[in-house]
C-alpha positions as CSV (number, residue, x, y, z in Angstrom):
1,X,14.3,-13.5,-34.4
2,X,16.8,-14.1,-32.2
3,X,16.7,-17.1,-29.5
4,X,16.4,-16.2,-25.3
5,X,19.1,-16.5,-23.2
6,X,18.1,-18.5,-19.9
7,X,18.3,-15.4,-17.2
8,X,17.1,-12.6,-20.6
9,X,14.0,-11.7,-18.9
10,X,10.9,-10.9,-21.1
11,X,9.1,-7.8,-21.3
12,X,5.7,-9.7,-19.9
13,X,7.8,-11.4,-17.2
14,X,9.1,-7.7,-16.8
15,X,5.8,-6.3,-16.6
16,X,4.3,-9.0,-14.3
17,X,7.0,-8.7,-11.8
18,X,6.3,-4.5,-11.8
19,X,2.4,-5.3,-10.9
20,X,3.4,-7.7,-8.4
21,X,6.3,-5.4,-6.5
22,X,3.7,-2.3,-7.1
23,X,1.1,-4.1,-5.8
24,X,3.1,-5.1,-2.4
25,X,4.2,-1.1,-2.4
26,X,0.7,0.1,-2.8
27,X,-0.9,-2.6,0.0
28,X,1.8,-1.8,2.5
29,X,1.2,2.2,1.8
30,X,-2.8,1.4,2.1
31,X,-2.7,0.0,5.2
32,X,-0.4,1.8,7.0
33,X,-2.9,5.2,5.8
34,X,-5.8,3.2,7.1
35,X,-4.2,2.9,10.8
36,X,-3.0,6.3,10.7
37,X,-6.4,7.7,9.6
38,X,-8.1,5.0,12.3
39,X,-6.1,6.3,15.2
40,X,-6.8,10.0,14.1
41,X,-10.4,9.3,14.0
42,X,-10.3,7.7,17.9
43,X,-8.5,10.5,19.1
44,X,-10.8,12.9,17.6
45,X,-13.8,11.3,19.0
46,X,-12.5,11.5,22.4
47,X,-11.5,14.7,22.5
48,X,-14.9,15.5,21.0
49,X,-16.5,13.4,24.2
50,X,-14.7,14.8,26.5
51,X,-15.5,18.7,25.3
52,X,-18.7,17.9,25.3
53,X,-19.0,16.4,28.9
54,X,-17.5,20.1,30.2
């Protein structure tokens, strides 16, 4: 087996730091479907009001 060089990386660091940047991809993708979905939802209830108050 042959010894690590200070910056080799491992394949578990390797794999940890893939969850952790996937993770930040995947929260910032979630929440930006969430406002879009919210907003949607608002604008559809208000037009709906307002149809139904003609």
């Amino acid at each position: 087996m042959r010894k690590r060089k200070a910056k080799e990386i491992t394949l578990e660091e390797l794999h940890n730091k893939y969850i952790e940047e996937y993770g930040k991809i995947y929260t910032i993708n979630w929440q930006s479907n969430a406002v879009r979905i919210h907003n949607y939802g608002n604008s559809y209830i208000k037009k709906d009001k307002q149809d139904s108050k003609e």
